[in-house]
ZARO-961062 format. One record per residue: x, y, z of N, C-alpha, C, CB in turn. Coordinates in steps of 0.2 Angstrom, whole numbers, padded with zeros to 4 digits, always signed. Last residue first. Glycine has a CB too. Example, Ala and Ser with C-alpha at 12.3 -4.5 7.8 and 13.67 -1.06 7.14 Angstrom:
REM ZARO-961062
+0064-0011+0035+0068-0005+0036+0064+0000+0039+0070-0003+0029
+0066-0028+0039+0062-0022+0039+0066-0016+0039+0057-0022+0045
***
This chain:
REM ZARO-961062
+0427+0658+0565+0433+0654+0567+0439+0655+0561+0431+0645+0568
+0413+0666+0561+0417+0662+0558+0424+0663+0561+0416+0662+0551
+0403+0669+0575+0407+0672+0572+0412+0666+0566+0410+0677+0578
+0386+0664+0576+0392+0663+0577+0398+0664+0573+0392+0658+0578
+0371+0661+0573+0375+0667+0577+0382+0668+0581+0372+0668+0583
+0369+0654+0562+0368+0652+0572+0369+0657+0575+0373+0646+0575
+0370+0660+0552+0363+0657+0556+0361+0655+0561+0361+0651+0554
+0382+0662+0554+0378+0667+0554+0373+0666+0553+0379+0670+0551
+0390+0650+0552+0388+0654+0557+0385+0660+0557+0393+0656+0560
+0384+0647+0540+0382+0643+0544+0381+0646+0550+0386+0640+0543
+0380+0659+0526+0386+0655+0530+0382+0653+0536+0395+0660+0532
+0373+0670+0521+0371+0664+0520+0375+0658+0525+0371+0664+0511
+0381+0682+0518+0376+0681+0524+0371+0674+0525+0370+0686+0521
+0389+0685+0510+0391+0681+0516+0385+0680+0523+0400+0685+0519
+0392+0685+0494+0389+0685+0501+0391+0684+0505+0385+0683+0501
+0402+0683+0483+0403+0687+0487+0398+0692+0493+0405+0689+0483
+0412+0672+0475+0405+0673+0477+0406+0679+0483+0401+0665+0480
+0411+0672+0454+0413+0674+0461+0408+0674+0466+0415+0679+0461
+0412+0659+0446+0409+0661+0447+0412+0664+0456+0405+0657+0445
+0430+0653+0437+0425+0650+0443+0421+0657+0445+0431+0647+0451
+0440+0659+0432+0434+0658+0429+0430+0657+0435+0433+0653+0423
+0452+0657+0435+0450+0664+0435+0443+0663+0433+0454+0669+0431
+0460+0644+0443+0456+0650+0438+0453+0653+0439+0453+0649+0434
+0463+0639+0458+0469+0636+0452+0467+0643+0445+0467+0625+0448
+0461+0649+0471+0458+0646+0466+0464+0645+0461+0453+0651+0463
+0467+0645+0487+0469+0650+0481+0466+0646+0474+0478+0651+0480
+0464+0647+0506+0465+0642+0498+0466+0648+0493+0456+0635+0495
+0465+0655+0516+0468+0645+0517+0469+0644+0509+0460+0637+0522
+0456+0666+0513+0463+0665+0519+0467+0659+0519+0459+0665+0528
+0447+0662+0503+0457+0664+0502+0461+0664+0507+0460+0671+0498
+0436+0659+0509+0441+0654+0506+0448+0657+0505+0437+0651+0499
+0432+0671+0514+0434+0667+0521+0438+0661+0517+0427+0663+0526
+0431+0678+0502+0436+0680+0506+0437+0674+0511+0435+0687+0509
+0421+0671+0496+0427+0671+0494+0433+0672+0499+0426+0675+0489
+0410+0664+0508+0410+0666+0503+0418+0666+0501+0406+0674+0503
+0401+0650+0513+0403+0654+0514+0407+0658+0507+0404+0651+0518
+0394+0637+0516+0391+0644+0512+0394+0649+0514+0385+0645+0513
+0405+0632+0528+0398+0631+0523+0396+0636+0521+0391+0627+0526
+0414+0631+0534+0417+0632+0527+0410+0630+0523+0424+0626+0526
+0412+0629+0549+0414+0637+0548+0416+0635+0537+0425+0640+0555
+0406+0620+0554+0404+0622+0548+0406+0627+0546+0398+0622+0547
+0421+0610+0558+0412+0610+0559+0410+0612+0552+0409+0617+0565
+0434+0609+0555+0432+0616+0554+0422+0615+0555+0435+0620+0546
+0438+0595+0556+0439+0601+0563+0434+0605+0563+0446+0606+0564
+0439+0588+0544+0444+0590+0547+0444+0594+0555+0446+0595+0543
+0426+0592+0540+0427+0585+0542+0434+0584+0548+0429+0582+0534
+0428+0603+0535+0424+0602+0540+0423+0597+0541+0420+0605+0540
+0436+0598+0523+0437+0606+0529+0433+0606+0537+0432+0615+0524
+0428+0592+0514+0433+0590+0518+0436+0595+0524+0438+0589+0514
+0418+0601+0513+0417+0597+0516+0423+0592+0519+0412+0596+0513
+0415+0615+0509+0422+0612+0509+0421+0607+0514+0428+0617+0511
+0407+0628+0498+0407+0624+0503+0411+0619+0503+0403+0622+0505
+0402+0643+0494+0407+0641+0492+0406+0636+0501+0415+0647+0490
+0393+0652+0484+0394+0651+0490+0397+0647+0491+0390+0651+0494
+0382+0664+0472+0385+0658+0476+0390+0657+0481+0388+0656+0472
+0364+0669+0469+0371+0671+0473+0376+0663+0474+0369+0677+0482
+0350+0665+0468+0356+0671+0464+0363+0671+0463+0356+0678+0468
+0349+0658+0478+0345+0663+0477+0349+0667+0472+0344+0667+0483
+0361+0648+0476+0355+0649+0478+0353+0656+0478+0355+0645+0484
+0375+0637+0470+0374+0645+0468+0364+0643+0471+0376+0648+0456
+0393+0634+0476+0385+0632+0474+0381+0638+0474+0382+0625+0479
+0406+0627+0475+0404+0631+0474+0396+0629+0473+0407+0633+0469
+0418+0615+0482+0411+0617+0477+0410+0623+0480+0404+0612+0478
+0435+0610+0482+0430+0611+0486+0423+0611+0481+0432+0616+0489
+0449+0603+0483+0444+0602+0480+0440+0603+0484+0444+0598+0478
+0469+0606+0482+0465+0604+0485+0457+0608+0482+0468+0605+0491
+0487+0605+0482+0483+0602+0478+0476+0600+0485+0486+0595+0472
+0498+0615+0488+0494+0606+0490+0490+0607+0487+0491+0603+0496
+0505+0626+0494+0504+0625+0486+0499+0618+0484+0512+0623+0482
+0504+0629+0507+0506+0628+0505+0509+0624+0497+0506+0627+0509
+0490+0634+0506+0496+0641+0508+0501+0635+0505+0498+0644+0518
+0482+0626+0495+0481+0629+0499+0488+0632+0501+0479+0624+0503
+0473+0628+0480+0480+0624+0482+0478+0628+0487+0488+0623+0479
+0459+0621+0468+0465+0628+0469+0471+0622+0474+0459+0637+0477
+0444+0619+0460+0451+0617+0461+0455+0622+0464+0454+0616+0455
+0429+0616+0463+0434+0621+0461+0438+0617+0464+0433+0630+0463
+0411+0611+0454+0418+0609+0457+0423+0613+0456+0420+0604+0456
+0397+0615+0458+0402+0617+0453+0409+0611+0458+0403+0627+0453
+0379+0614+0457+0385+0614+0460+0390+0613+0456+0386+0609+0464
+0362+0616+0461+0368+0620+0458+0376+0618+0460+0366+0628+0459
+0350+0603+0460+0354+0608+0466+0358+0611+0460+0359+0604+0474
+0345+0589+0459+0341+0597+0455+0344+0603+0456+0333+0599+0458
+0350+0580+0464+0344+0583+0468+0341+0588+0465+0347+0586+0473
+0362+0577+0456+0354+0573+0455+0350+0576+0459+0352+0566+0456
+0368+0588+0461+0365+0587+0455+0360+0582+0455+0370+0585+0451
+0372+0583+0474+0367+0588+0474+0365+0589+0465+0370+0596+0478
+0378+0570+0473+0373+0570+0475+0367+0576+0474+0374+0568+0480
+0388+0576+0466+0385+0567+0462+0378+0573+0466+0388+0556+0468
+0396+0585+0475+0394+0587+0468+0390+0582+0464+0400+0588+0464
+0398+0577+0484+0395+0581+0484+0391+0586+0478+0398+0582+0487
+0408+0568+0478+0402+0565+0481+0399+0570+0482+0403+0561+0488
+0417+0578+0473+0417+0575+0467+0408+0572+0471+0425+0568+0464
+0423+0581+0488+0420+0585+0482+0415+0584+0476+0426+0587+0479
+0427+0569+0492+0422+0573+0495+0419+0578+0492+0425+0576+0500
+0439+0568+0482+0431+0563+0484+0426+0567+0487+0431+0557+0488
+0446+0581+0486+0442+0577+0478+0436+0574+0478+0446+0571+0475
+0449+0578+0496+0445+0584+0496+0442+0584+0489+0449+0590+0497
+0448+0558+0502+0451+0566+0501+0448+0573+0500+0455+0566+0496
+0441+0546+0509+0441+0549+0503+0446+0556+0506+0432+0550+0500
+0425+0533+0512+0435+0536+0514+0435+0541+0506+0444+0525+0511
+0418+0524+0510+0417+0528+0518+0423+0531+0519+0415+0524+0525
+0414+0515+0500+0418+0516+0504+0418+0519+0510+0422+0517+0502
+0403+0525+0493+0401+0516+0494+0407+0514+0499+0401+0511+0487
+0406+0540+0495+0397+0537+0493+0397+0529+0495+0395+0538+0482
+0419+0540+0494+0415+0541+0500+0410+0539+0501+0414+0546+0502
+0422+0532+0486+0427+0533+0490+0421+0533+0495+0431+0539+0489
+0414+0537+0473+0414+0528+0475+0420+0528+0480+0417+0523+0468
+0419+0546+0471+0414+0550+0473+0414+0541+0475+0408+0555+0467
+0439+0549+0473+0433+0547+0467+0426+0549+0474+0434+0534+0463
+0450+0547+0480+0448+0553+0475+0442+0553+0470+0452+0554+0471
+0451+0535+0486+0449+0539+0491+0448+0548+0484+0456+0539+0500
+0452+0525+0477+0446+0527+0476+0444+0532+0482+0443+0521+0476
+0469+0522+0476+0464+0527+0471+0458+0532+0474+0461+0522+0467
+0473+0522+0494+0471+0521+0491+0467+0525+0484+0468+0518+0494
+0481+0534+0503+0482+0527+0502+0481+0522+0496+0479+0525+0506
+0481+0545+0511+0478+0546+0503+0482+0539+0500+0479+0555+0498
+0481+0547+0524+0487+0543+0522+0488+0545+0512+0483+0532+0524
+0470+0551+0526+0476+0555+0526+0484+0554+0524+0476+0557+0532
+0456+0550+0524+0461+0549+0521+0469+0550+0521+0459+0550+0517
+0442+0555+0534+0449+0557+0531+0454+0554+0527+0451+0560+0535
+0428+0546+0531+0434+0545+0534+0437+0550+0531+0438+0538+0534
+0410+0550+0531+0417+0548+0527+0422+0549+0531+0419+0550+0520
+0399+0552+0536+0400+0545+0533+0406+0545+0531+0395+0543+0528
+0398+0564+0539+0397+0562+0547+0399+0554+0542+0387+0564+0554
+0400+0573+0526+0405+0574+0532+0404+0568+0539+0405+0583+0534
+0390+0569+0520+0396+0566+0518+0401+0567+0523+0397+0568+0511
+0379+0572+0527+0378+0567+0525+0386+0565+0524+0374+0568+0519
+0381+0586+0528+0380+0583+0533+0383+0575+0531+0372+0583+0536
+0382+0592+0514+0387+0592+0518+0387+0586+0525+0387+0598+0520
+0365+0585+0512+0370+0582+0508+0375+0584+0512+0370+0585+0500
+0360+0595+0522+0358+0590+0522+0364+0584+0516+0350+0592+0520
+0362+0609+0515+0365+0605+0523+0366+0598+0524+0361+0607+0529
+0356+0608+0505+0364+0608+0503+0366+0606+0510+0368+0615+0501
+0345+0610+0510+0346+0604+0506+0354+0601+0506+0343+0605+0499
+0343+0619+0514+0341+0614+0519+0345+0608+0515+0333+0612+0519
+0343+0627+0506+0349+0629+0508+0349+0623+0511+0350+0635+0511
+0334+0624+0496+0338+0622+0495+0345+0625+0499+0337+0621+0489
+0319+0618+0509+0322+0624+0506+0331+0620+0502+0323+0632+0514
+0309+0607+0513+0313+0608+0513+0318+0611+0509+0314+0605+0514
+0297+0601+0515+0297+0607+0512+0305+0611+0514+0291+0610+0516
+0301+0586+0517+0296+0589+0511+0296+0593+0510+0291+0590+0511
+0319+0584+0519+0311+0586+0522+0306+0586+0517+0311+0591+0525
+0328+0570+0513+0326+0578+0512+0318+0579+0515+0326+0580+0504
+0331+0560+0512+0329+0562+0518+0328+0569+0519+0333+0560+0523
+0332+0554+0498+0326+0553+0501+0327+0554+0510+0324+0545+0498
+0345+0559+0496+0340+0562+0494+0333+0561+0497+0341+0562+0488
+0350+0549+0500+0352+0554+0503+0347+0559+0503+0359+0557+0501
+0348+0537+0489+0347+0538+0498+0347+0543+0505+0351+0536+0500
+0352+0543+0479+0344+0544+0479+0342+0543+0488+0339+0536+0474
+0366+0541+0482+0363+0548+0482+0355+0547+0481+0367+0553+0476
+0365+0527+0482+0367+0529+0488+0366+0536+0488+0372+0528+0489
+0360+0523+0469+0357+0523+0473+0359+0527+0478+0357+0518+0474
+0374+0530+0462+0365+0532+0461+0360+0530+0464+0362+0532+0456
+0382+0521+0464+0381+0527+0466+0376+0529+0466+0383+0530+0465
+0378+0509+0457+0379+0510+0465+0378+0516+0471+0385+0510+0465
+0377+0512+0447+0372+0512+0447+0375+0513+0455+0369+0505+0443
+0391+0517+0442+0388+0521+0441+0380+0518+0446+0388+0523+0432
+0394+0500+0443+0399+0508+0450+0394+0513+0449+0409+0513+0448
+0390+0496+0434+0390+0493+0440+0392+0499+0446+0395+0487+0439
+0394+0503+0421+0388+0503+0425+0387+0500+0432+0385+0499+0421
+0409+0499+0423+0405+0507+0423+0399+0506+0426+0404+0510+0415
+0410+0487+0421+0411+0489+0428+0409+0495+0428+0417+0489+0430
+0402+0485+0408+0400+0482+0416+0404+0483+0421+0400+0474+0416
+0412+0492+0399+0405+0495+0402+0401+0491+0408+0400+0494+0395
+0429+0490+0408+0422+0489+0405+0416+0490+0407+0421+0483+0405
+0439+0503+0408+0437+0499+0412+0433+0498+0406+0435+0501+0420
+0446+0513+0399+0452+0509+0404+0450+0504+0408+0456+0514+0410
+0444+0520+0381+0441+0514+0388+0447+0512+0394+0438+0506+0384
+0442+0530+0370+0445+0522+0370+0445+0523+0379+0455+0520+0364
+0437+0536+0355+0433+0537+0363+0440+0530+0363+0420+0534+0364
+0437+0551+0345+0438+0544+0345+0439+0543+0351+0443+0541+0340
+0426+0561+0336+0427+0558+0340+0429+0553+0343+0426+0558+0342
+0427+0569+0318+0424+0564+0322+0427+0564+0330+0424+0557+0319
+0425+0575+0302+0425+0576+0309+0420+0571+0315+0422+0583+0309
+0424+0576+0289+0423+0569+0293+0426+0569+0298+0426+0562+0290
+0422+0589+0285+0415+0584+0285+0417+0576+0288+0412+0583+0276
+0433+0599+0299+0429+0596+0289+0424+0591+0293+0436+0590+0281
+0434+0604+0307+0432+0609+0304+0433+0606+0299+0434+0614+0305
+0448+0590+0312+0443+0598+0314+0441+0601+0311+0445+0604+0317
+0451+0575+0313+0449+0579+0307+0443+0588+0308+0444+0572+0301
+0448+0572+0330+0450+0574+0324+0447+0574+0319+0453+0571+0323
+0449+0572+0346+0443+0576+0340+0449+0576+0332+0439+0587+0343
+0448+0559+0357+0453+0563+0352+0447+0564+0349+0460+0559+0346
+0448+0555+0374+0444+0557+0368+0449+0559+0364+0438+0561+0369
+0448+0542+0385+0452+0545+0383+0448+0547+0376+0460+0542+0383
+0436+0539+0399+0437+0538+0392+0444+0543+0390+0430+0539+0388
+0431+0534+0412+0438+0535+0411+0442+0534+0405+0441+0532+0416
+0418+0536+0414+0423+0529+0411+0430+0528+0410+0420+0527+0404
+0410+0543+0416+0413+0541+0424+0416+0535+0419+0407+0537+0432
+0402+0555+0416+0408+0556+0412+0412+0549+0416+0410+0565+0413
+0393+0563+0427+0390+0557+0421+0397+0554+0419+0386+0560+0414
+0396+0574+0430+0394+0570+0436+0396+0560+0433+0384+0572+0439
+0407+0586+0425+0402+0582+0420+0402+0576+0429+0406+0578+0409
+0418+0593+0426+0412+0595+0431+0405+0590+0429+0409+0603+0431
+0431+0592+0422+0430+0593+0427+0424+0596+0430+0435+0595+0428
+0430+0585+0409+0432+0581+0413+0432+0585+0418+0437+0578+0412
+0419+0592+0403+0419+0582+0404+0424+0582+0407+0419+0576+0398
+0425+0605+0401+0420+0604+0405+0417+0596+0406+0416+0608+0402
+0435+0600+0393+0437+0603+0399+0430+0602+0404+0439+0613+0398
+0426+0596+0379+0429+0594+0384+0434+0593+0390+0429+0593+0383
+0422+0609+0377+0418+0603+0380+0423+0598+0382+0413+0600+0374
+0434+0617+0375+0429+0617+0380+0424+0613+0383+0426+0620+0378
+0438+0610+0365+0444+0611+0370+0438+0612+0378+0450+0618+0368
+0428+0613+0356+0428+0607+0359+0432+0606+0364+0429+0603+0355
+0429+0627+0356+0422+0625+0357+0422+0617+0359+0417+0626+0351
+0444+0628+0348+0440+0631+0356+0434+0629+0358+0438+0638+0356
+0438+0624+0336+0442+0620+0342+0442+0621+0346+0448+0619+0342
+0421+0624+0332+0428+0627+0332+0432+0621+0338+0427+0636+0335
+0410+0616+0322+0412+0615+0328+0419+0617+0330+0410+0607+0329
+0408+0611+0309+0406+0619+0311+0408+0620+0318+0397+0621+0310
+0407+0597+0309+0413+0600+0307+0415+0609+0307+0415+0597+0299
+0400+0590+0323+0398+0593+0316+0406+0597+0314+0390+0598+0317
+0406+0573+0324+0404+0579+0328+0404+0581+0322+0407+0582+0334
+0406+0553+0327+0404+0558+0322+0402+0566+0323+0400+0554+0319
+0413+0545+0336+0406+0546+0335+0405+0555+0332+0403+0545+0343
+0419+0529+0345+0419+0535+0337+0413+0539+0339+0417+0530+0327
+0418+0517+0352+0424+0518+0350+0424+0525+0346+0426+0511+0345
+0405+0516+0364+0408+0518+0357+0414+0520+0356+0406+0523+0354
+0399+0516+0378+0405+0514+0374+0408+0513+0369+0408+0512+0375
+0386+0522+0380+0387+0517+0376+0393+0515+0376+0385+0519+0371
+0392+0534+0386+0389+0531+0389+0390+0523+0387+0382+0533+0389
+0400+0539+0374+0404+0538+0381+0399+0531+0384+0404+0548+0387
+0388+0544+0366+0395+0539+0365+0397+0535+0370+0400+0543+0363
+0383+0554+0375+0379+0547+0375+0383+0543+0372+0374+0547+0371
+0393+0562+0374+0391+0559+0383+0388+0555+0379+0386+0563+0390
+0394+0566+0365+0399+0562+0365+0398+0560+0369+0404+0564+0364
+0380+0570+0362+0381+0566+0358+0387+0562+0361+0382+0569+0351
+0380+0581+0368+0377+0576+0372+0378+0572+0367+0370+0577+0374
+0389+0588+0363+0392+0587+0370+0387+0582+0372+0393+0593+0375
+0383+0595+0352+0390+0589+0351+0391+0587+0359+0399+0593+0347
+0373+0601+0359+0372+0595+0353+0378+0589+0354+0373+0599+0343
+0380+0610+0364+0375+0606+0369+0374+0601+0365+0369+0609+0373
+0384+0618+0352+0389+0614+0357+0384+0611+0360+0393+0618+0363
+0372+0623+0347+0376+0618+0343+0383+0613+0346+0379+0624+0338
+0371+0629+0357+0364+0624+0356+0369+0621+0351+0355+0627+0352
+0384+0633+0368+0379+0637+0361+0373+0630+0360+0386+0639+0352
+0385+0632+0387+0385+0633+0378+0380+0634+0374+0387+0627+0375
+0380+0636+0398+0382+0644+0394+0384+0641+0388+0389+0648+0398
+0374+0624+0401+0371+0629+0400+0372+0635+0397+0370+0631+0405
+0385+0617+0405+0384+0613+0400+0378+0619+0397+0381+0605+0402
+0390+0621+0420+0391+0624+0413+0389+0621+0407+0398+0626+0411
+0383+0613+0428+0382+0621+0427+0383+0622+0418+0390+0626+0431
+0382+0596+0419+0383+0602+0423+0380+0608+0420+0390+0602+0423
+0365+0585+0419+0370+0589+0415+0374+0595+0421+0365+0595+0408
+0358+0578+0426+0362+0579+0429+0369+0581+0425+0363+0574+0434
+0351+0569+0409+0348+0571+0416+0356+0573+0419+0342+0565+0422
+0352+0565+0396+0345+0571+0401+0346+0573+0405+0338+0569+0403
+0360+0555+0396+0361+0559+0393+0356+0565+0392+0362+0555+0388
+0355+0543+0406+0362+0547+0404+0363+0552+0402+0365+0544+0401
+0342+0542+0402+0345+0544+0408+0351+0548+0406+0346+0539+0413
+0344+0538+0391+0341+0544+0391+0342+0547+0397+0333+0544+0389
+0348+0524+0390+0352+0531+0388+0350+0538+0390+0351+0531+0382
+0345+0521+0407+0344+0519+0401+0348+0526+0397+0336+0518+0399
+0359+0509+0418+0354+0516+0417+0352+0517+0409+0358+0525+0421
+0358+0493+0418+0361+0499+0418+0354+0504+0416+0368+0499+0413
+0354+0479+0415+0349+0483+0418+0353+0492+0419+0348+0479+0426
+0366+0472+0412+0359+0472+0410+0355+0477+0412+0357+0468+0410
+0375+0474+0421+0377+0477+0414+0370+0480+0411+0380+0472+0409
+0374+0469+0431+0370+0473+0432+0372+0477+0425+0371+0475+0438
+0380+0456+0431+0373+0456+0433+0373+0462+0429+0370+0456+0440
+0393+0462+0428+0390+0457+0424+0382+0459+0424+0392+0450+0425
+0395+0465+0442+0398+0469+0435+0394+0466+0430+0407+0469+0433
+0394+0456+0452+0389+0460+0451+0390+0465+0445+0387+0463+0458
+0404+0453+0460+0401+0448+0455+0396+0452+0452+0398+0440+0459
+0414+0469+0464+0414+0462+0464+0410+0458+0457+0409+0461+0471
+0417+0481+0466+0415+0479+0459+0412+0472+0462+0422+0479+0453
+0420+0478+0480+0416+0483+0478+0412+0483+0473+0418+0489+0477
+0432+0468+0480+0427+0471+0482+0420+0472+0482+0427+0473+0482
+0442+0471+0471+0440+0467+0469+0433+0466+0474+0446+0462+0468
+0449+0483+0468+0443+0486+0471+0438+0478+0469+0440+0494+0465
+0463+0480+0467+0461+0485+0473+0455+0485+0474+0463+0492+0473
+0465+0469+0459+0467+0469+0466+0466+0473+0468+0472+0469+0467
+0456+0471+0450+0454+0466+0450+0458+0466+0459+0455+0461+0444
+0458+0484+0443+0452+0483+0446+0451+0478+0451+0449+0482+0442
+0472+0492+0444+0472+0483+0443+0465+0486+0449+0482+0475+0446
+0474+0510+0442+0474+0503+0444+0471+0498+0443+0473+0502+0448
+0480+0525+0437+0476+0519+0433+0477+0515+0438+0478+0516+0426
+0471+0541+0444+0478+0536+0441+0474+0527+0440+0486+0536+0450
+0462+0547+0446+0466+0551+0442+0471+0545+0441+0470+0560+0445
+0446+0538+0449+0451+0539+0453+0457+0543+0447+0454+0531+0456
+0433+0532+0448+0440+0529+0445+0445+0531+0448+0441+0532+0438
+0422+0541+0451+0421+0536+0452+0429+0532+0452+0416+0535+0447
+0427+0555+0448+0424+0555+0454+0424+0546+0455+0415+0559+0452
+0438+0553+0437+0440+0554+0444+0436+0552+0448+0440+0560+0446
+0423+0552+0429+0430+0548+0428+0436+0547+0435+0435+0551+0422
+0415+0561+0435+0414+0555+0436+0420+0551+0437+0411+0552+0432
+0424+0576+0434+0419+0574+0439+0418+0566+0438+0413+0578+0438
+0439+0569+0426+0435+0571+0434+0428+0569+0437+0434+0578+0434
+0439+0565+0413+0439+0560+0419+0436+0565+0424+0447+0556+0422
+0444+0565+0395+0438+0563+0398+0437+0562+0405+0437+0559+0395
+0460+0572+0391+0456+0565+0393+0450+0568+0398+0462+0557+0398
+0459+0577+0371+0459+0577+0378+0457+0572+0384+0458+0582+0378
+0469+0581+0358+0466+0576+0362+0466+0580+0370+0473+0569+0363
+0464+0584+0342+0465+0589+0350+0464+0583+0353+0459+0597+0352
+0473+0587+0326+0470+0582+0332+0470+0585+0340+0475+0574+0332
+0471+0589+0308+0472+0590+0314+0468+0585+0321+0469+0597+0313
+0479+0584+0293+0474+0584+0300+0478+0584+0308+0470+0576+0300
+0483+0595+0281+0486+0591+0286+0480+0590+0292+0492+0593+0289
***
């Protein structure tokens, strides 16, 4: 009997850019997308881009046989392929995994494709890809963005350390985006919230921060959890000298300055609660903001 794992394709991009729920492109973001979907179909990013560069963390801890099938389906995706042919040596856990890992840390992943692996562990093992936007609106938003993080990026000092760096991105997104509070609009959960809108939630803020320090060459993760009250809420992880460190730029958007930069585990569970158990622990705390300045964390 054939077998079939579905799963859907969205966070980091799909979310980052799209948003978790479906909307009429044409009445909310008629905008933003505007005339310029078409133009810029042509000229979109090339494959290789797509499919080289701003891989996540974890795209690392897979096997060479997994990193194979996961760039193949990102390059699918890119392309928008309806299919795309994975090796049948490829366990179901190994794809439940790739694709966990596209939809909540892949930067790239932004089409807001729905994927099925079927026929698992035979010779016509494949991937079937189906679409909620056109490749000219994909490209068009993906390109957008990628200017506005090359923007960011180009005020990086020259000799500018990657703790500089990570400051330099929080800054960025916490003095350009609006709190959302209303969480009104899709796009305030997407990385096209804050990066081209100037609005967004702890998702966007998350998802924008996670765009930008990836194409910087930076280490970043996106974590899920909920706060005292059970609320669904998004921060990052990000790992330097070794060690990782946990930063919440909605948080400090909110009030908290920088009491929520580089900071470690414990100052995050006073308020939040990881959704998993996986997430890399962090357990410095020497690296936090106020302790560069000399200020006790609030």
């Amino acid at each position: 009997m054939k077998r079939i794992i579905s799963a859907i394709v969205s966070a980091a991009m799909a979310f980052a850019v799209f948003g978790a729920v479906s909307f009429d492109v044409n009445s909310v973001c008629a905008e933003p997308y505007s005339d310029n979907a078409v133009k810029l179909e042509s000229n979109a990013p090339s494959q290789k881009f797509i499919t080289e560069v701003m891989l996540p963390y974890q795209y690392s801890e897979l096997s060479d046989q997994a990193q194979k099938c996961y760039i193949d389906i990102r390059k699918a995706i890119a392309a928008h392929k309806n299919s795309v042919k994975i090796s049948s040596r490829i366990s179901e856990k190994t794809l439940i995994r790739i694709a966990d890992i596209m939809q909540s840390q892949d930067p790239l992943v932004f089409d807001n494709a729905s994927i099925e692996f079927n026929g698992v562990s035979t010779d016509n093992a494949y991937a079937r890809l189906t679409y909620a936007y056109t490749k000219g609106v994909s490209d068009s938003t993906l390109k957008q963005v990628i200017k506005e993080a090359d923007k960011v990026i180009a005020t990086f000092a020259p000799d500018a350390d990657d703790y500089a760096k990570f400051l330099a991105v929080h800054d960025y997104i916490v003095n350009s985006t609006e709190y959302d509070e209303t969480d009104s609009k899709p796009f305030v959960r997407t990385v096209y919230g804050p990066l081209i809108l100037g609005r967004g939630v702890s998702e966007g803020y998350a998802y924008a921060f996670q765009f930008i320090s990836i194409k910087a060459g930076l280490t970043s993760i996106i974590v899920s959890g909920t706060d005292a009250d059970g609320n669904l809420h998004t921060w990052n992880k990000v790992k330097l000298s070794g060690e990782w460190y946990n930063i919440d730029c909605s948080q400090d958007d909110l009030g908290a300055c920088y009491d929520y930069f580089m900071v470690n585990d414990e100052v995050m569970q006073q308020t939040f609660t990881e959704s998993r158990t996986d997430y890399p622990a962090a357990t410095d705390d020497s690296m936090a903001y106020s302790k560069k300045i000399g200020r006790a964390h609030v």
